[in-house]
N, CA, C and O atoms as CSV, one atom per row, in Angstrom:
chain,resi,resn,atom,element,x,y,z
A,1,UNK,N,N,-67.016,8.390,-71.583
A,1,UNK,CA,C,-66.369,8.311,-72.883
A,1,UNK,C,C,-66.400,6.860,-73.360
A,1,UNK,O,O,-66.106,5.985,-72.545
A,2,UNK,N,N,-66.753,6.508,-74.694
A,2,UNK,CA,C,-66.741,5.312,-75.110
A,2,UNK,C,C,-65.627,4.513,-75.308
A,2,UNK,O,O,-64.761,5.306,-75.676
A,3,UNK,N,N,-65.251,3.639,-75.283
A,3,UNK,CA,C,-64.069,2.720,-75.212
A,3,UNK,C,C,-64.167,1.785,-76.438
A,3,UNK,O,O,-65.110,1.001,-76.546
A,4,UNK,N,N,-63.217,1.870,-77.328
A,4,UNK,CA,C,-62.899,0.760,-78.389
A,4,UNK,C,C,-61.612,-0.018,-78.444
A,4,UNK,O,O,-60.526,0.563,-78.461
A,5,UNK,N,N,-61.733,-1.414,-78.475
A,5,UNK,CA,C,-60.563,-2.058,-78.862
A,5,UNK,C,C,-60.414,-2.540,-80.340
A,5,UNK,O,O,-61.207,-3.289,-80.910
A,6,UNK,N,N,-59.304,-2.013,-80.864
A,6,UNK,CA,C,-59.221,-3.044,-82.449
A,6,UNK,C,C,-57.987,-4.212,-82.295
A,6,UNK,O,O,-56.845,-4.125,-81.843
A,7,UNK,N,N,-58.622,-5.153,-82.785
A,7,UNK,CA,C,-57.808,-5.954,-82.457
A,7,UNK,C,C,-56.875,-6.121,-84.522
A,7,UNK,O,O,-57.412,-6.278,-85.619
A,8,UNK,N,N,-55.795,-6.017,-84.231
A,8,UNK,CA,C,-55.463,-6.114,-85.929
A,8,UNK,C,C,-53.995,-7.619,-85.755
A,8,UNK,O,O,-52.952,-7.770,-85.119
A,9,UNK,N,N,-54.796,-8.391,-86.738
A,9,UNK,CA,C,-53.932,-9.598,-86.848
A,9,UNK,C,C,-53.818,-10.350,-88.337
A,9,UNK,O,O,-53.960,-11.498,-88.760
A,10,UNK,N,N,-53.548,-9.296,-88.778
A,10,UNK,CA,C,-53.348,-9.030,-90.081
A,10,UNK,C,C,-51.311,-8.849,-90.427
A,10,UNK,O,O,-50.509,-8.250,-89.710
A,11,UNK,N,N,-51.071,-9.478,-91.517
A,11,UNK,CA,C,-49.975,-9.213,-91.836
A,11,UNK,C,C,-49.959,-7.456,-92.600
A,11,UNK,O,O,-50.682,-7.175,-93.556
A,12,UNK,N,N,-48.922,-6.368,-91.891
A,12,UNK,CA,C,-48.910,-5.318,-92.712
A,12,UNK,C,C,-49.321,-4.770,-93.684
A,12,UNK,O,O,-50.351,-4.105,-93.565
A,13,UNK,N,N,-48.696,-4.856,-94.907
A,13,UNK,CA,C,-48.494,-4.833,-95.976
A,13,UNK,C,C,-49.138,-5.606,-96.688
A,13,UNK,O,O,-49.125,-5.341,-97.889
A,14,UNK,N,N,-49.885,-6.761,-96.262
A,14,UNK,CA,C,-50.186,-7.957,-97.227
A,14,UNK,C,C,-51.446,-7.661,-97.634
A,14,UNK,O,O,-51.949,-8.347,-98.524
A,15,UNK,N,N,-52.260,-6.448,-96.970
A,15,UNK,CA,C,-53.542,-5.925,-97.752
A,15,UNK,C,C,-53.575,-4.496,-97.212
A,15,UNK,O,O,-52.467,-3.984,-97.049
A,16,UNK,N,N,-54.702,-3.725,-96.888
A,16,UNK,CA,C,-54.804,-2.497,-96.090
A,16,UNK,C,C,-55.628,-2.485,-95.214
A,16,UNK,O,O,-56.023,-1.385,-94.830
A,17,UNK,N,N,-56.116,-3.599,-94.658
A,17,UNK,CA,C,-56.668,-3.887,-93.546
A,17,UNK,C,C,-55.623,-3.214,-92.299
A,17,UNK,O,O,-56.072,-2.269,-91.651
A,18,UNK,N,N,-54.641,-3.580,-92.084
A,18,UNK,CA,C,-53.899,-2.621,-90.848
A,18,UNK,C,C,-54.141,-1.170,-90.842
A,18,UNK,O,O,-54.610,-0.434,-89.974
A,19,UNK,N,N,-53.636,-0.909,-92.210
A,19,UNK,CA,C,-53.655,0.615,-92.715
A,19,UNK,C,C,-55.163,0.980,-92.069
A,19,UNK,O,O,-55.332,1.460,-90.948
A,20,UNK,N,N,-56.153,0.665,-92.972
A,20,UNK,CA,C,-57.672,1.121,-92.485
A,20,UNK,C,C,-57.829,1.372,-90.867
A,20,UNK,O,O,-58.162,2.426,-90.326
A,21,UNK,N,N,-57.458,-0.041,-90.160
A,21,UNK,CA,C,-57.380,0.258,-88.663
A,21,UNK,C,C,-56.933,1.062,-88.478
A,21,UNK,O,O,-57.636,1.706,-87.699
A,22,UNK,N,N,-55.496,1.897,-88.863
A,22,UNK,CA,C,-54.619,2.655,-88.065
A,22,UNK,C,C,-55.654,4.026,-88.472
A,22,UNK,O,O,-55.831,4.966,-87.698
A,23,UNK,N,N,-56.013,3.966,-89.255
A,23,UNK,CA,C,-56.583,5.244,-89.901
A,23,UNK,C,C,-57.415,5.902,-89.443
A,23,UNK,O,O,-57.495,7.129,-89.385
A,24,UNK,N,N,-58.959,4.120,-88.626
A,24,UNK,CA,C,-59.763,4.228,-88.299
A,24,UNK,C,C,-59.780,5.099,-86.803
A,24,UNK,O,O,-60.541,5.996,-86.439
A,25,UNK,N,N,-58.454,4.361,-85.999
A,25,UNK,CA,C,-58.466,5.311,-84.884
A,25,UNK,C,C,-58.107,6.512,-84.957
A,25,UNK,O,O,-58.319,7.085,-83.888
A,26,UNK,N,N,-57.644,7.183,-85.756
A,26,UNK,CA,C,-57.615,8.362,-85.938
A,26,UNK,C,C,-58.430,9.437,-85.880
A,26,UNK,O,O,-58.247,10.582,-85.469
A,27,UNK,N,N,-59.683,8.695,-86.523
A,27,UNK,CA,C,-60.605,8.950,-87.128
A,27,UNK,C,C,-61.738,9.458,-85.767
A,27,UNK,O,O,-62.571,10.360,-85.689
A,28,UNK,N,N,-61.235,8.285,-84.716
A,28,UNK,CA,C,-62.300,8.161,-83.701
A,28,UNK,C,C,-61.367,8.837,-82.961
A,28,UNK,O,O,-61.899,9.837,-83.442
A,29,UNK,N,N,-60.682,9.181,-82.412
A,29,UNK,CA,C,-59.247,10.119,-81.408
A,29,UNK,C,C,-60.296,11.725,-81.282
A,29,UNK,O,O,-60.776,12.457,-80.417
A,30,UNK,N,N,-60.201,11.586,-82.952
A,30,UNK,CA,C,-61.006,13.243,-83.387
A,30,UNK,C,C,-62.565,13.092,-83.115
A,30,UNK,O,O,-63.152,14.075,-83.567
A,31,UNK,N,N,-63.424,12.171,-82.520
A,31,UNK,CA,C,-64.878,12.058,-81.855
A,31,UNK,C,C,-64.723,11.669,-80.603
A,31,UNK,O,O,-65.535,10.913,-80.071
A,32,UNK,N,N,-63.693,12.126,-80.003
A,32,UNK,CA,C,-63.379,11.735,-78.397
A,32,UNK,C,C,-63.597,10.245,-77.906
A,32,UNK,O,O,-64.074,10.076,-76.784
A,33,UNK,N,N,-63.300,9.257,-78.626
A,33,UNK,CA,C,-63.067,7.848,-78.323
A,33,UNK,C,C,-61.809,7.260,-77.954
A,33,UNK,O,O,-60.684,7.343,-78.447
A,34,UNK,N,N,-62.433,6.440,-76.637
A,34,UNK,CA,C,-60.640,6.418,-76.402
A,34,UNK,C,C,-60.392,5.077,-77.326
A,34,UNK,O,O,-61.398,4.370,-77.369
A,35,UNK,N,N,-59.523,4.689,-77.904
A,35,UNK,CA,C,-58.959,3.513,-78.565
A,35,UNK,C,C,-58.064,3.079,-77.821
A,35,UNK,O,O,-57.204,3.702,-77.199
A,36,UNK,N,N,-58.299,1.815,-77.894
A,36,UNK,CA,C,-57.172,0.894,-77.043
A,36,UNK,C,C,-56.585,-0.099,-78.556
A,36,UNK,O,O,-57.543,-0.488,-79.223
A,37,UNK,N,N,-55.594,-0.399,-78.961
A,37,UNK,CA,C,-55.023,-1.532,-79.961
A,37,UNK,C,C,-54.833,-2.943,-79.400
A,37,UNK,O,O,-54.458,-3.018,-78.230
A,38,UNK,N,N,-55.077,-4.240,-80.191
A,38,UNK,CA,C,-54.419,-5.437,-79.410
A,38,UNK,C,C,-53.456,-5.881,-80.689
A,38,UNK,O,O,-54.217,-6.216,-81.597
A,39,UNK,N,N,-52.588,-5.964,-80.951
A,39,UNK,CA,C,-51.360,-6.945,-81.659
A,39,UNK,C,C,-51.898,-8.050,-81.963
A,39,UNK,O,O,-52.823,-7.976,-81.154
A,40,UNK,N,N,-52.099,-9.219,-82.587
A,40,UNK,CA,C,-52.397,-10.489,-82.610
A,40,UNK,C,C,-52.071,-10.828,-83.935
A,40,UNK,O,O,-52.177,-10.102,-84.924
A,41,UNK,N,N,-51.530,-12.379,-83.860
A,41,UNK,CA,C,-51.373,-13.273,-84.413
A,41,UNK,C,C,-50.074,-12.397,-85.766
A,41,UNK,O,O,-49.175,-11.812,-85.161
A,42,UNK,N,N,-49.959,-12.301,-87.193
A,42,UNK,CA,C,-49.257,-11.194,-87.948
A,42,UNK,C,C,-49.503,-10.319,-87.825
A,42,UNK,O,O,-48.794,-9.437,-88.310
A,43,UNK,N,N,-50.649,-10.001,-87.106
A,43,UNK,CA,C,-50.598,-7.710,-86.554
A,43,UNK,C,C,-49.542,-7.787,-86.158
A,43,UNK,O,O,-48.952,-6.805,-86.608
A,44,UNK,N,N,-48.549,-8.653,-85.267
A,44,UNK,CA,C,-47.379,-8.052,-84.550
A,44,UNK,C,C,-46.623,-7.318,-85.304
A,44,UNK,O,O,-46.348,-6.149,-85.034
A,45,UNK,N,N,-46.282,-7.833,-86.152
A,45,UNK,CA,C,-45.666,-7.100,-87.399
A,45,UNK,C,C,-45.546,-5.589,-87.699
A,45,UNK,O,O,-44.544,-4.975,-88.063
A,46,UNK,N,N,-47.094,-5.018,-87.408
A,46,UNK,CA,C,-47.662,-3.423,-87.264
A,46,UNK,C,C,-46.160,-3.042,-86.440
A,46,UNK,O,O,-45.423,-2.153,-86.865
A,47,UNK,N,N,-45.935,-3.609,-85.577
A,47,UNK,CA,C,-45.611,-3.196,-84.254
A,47,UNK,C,C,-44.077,-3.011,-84.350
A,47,UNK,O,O,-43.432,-2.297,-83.582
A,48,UNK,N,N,-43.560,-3.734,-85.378
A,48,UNK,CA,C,-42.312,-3.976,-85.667
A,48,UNK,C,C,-41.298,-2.037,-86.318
A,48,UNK,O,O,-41.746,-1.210,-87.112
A,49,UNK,N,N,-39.784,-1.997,-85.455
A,49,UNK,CA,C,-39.521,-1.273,-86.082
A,49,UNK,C,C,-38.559,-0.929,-87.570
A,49,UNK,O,O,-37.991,-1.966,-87.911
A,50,UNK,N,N,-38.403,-0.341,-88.044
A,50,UNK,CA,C,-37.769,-0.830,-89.403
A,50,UNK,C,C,-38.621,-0.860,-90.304
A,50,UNK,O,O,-38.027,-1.350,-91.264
A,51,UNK,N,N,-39.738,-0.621,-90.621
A,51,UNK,CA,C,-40.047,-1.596,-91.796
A,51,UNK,C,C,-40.384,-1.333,-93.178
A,51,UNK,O,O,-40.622,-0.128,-93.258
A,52,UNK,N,N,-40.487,-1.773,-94.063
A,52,UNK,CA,C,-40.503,-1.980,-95.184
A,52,UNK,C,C,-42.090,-1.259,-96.098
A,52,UNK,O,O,-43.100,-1.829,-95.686
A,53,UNK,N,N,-42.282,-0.564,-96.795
A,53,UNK,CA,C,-43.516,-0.280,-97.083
A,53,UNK,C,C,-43.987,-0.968,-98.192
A,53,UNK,O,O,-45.192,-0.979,-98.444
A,54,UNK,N,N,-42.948,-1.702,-99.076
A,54,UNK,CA,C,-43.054,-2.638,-99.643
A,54,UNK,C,C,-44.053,-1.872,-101.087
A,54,UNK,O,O,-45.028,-2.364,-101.655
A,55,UNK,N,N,-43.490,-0.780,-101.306
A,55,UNK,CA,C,-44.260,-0.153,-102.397
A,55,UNK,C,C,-45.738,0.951,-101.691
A,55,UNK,O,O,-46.272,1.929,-102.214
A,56,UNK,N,N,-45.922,0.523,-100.843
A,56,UNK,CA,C,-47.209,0.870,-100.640
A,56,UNK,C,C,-47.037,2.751,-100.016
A,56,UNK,O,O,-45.906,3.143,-99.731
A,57,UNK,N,N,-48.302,3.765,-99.871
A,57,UNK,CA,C,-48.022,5.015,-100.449
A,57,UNK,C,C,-48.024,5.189,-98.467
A,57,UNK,O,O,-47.984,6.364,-98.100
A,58,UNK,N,N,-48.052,4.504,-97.729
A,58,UNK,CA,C,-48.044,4.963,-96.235
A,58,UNK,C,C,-47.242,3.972,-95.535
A,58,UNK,O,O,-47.099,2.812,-95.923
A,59,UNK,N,N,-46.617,4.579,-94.273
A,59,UNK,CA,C,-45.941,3.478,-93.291
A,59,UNK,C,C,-46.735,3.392,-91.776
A,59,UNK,O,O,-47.245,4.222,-91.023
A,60,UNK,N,N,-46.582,2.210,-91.767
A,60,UNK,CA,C,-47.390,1.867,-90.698
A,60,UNK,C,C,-46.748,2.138,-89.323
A,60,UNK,O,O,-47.331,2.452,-88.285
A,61,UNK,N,N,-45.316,1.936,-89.544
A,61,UNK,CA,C,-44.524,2.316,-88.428
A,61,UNK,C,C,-45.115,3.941,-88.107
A,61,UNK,O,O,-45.693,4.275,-87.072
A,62,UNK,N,N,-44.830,4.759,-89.181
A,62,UNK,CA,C,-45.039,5.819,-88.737
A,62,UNK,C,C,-46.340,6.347,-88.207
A,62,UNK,O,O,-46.500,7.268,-87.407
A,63,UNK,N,N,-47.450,5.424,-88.933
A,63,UNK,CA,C,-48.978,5.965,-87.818
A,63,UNK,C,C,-48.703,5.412,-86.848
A,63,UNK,O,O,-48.419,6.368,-86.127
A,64,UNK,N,N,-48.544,4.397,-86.158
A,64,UNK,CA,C,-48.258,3.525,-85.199
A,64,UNK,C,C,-47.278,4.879,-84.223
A,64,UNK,O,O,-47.785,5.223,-83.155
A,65,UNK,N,N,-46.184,5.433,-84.575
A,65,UNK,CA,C,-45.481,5.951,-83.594
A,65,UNK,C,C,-46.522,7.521,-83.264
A,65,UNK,O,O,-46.604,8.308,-82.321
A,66,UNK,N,N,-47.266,7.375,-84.780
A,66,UNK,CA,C,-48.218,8.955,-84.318
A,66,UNK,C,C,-49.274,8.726,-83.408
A,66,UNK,O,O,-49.647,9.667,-82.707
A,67,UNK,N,N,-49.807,7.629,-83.313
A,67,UNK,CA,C,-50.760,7.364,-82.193
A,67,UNK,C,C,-50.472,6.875,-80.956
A,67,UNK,O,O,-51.114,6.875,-79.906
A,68,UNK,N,N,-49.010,6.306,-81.361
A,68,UNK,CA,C,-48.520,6.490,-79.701
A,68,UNK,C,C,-48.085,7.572,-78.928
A,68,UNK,O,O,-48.191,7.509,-77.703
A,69,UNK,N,N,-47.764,8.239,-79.298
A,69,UNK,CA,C,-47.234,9.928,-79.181
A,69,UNK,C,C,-49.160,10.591,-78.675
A,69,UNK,O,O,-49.424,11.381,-77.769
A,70,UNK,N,N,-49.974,10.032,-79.464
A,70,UNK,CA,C,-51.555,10.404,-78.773
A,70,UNK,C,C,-52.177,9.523,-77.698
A,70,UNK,O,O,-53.357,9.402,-77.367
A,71,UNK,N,N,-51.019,8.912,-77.219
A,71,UNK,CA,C,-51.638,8.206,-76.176
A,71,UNK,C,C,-52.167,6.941,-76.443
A,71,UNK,O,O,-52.924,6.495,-75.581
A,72,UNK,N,N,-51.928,6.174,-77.547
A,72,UNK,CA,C,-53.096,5.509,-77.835
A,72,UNK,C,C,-52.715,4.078,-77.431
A,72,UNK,O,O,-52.540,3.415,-78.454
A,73,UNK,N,N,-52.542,3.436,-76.436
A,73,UNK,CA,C,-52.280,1.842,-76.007
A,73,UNK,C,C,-51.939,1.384,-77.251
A,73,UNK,O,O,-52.604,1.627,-78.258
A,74,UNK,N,N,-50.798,0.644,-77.230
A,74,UNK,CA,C,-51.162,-0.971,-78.389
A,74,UNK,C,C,-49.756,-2.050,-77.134
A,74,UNK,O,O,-48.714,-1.896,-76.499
A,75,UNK,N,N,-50.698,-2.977,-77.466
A,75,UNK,CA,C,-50.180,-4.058,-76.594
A,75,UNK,C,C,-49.834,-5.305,-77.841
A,75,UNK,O,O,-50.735,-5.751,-78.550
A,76,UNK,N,N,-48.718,-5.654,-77.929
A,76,UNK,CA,C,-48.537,-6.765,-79.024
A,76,UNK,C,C,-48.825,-8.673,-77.448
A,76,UNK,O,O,-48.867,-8.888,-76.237
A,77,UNK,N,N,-48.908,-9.336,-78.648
A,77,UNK,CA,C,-49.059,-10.734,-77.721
A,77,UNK,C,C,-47.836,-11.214,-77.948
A,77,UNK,O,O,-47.250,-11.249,-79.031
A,78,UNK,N,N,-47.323,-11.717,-76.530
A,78,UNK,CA,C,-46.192,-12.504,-76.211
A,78,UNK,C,C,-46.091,-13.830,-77.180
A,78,UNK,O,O,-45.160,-14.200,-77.895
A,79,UNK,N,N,-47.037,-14.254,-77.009
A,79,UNK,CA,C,-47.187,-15.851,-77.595
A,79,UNK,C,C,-46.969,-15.575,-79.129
A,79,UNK,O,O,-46.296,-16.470,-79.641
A,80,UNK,N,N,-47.358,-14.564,-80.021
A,80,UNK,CA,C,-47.853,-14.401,-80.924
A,80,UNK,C,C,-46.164,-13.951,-81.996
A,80,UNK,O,O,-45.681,-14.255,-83.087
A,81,UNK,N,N,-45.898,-13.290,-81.092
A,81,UNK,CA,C,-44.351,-12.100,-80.845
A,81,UNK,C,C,-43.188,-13.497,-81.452
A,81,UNK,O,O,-42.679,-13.680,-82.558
A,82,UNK,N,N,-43.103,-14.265,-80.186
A,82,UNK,CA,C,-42.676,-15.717,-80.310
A,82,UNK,C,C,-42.771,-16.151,-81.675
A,82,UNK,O,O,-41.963,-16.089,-82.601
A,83,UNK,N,N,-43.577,-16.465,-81.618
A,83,UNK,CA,C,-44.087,-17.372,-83.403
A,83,UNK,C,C,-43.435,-16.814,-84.145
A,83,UNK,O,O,-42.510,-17.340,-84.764
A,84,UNK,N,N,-43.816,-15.509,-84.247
A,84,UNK,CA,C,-43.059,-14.856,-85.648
A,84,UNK,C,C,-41.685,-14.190,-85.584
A,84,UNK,O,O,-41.219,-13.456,-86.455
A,85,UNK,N,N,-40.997,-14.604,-84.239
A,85,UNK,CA,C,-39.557,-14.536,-84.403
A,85,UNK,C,C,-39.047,-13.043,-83.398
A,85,UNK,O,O,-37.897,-12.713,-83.108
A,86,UNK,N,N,-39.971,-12.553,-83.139
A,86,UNK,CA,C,-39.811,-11.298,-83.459
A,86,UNK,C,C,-39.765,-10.937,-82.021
A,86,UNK,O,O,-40.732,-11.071,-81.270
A,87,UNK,N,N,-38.259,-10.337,-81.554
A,87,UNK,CA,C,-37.781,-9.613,-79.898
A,87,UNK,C,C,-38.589,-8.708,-79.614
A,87,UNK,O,O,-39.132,-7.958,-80.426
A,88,UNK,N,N,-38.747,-8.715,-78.269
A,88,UNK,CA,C,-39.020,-7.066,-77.655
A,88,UNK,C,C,-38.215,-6.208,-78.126
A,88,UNK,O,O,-38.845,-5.175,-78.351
A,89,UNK,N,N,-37.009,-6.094,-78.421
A,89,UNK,CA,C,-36.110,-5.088,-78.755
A,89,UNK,C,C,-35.965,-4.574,-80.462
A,89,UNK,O,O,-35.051,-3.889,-80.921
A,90,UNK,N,N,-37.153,-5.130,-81.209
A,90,UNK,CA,C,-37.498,-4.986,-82.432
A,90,UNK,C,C,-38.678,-4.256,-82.388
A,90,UNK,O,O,-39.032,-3.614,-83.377
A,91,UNK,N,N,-39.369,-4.276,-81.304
A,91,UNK,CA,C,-40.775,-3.392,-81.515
A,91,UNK,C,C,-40.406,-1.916,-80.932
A,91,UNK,O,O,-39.560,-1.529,-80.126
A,92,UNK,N,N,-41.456,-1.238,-81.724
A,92,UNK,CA,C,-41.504,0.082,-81.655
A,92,UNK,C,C,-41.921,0.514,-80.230
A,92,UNK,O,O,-42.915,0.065,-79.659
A,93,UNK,N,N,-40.748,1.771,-79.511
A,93,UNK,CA,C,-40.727,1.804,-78.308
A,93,UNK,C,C,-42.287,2.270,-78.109
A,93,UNK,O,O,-42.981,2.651,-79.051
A,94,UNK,N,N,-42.712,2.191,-76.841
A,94,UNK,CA,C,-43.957,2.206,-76.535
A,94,UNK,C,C,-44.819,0.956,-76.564
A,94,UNK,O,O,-45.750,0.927,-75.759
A,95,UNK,N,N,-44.633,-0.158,-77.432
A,95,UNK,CA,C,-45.581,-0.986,-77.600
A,95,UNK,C,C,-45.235,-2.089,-76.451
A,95,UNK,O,O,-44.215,-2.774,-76.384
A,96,UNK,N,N,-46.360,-2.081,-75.557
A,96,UNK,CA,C,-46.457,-3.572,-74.923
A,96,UNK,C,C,-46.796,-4.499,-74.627
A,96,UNK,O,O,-48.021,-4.533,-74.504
A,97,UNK,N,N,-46.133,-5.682,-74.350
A,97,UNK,CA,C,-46.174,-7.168,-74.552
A,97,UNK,C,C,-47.320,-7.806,-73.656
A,97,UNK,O,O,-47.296,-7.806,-72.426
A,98,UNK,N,N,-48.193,-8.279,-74.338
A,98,UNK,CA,C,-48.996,-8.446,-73.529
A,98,UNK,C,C,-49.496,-9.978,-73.660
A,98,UNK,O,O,-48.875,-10.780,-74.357
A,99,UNK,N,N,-50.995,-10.429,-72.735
A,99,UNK,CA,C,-50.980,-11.860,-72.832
A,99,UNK,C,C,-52.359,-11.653,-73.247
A,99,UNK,O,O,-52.905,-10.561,-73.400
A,100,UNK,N,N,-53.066,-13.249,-73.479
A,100,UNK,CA,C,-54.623,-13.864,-73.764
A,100,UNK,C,C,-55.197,-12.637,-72.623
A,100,UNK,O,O,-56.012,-11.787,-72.979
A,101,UNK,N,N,-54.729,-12.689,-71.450
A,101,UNK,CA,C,-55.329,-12.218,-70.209
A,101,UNK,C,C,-55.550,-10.456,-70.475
A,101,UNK,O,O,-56.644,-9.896,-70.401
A,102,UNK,N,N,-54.309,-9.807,-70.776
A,102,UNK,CA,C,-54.813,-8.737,-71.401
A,102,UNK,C,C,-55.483,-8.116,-72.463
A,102,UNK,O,O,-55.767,-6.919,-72.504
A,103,UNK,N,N,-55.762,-9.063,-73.429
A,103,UNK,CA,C,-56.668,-9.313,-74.526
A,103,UNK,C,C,-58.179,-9.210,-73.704
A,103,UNK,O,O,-59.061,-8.353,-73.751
A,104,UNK,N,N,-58.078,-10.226,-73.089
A,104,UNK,CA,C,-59.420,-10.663,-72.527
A,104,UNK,C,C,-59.949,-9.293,-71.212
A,104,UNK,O,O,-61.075,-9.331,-70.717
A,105,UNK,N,N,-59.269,-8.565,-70.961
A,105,UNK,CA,C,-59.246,-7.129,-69.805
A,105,UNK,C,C,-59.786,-6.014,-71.147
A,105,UNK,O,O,-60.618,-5.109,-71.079
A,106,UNK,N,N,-59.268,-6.308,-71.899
A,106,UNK,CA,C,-59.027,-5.092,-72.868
A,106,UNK,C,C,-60.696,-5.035,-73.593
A,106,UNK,O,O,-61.440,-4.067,-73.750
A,107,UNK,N,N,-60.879,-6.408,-73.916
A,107,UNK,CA,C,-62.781,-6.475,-74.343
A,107,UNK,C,C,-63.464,-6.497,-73.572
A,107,UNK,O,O,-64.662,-6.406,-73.840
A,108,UNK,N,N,-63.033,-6.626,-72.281
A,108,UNK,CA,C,-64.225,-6.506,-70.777
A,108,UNK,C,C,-64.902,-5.536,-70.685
A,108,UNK,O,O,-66.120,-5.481,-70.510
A,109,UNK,N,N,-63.588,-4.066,-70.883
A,109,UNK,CA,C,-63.378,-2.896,-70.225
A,109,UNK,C,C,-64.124,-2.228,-71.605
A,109,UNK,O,O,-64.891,-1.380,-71.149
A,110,UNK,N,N,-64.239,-2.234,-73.088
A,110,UNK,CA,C,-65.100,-2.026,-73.790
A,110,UNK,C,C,-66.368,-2.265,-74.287
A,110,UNK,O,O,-67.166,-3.178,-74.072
A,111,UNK,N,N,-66.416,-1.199,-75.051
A,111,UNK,CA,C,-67.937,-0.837,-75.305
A,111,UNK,C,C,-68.116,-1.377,-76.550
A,111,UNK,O,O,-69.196,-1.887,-76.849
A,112,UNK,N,N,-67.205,-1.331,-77.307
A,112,UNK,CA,C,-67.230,-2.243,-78.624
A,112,UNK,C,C,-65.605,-2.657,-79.071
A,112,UNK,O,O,-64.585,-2.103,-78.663
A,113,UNK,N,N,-65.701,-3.773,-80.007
A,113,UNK,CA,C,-64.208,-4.584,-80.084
A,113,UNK,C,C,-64.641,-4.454,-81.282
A,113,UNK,O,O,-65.854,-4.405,-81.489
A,114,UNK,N,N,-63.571,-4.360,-82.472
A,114,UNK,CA,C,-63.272,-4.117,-84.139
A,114,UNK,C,C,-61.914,-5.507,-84.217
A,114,UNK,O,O,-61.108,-5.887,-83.368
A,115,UNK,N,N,-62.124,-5.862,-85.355
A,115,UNK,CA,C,-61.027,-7.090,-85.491
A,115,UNK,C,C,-60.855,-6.603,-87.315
A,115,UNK,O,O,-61.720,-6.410,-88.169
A,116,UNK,N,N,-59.252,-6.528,-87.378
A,116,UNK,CA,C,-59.369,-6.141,-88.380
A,116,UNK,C,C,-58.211,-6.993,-88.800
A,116,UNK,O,O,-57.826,-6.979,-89.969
């Protein structure tokens, strides 16, 4: 089975670049791909619970909790988490904290990496 990581480090809301990602694995779930997620840099944000749709016609929280419910990894970055303020006890259960090192495991172990 093929292996994809997307890495999304994108602020939410601030375009539909997250959205597209979240969409994209969906997309690939239904062609038997396994997807793995990485958090980075304002992707953490994705990861965040609470949030705001800020007008926009989808919530990210809620694909985010539908693809975790499918199994689908997302690992947010510690370092990254930090910066933008933002607790473990603010992210959406399931998501975990991860480092450079699991970043760097996560593109080893794939067949192709998406940065969105």
């Amino acid at each position: 089975m093929q292996t994809i990581t997307i890495i999304i480090n994108e602020l939410p809301y601030k375009n539909d670049k997250a959205w597209n990602a979240l969409r994209l694995v969906g997309e690939l779930l239904d062609q038997d791909v396994k997807v793995k997620i990485f958090l980075l840099e304002d992707g953490v944000d994705v990861g965040k619970e609470n949030q705001e749709a800020k007008g926009k016609e989808y919530n990210l929280e809620e694909l985010t909790k539908e693809l975790l419910a499918k199994n689908v990894p997302f690992v947010a970055c510690s370092s990254c988490l930090k910066v933008c303020g933002i607790s473990r006890e603010k992210l959406i259960d399931g998501i975990v904290v991860g480092h450079m090192s699991d970043l760097a495991n996560l593109i080893k172990e794939s067949d192709k990496v998406l940065t969105f």
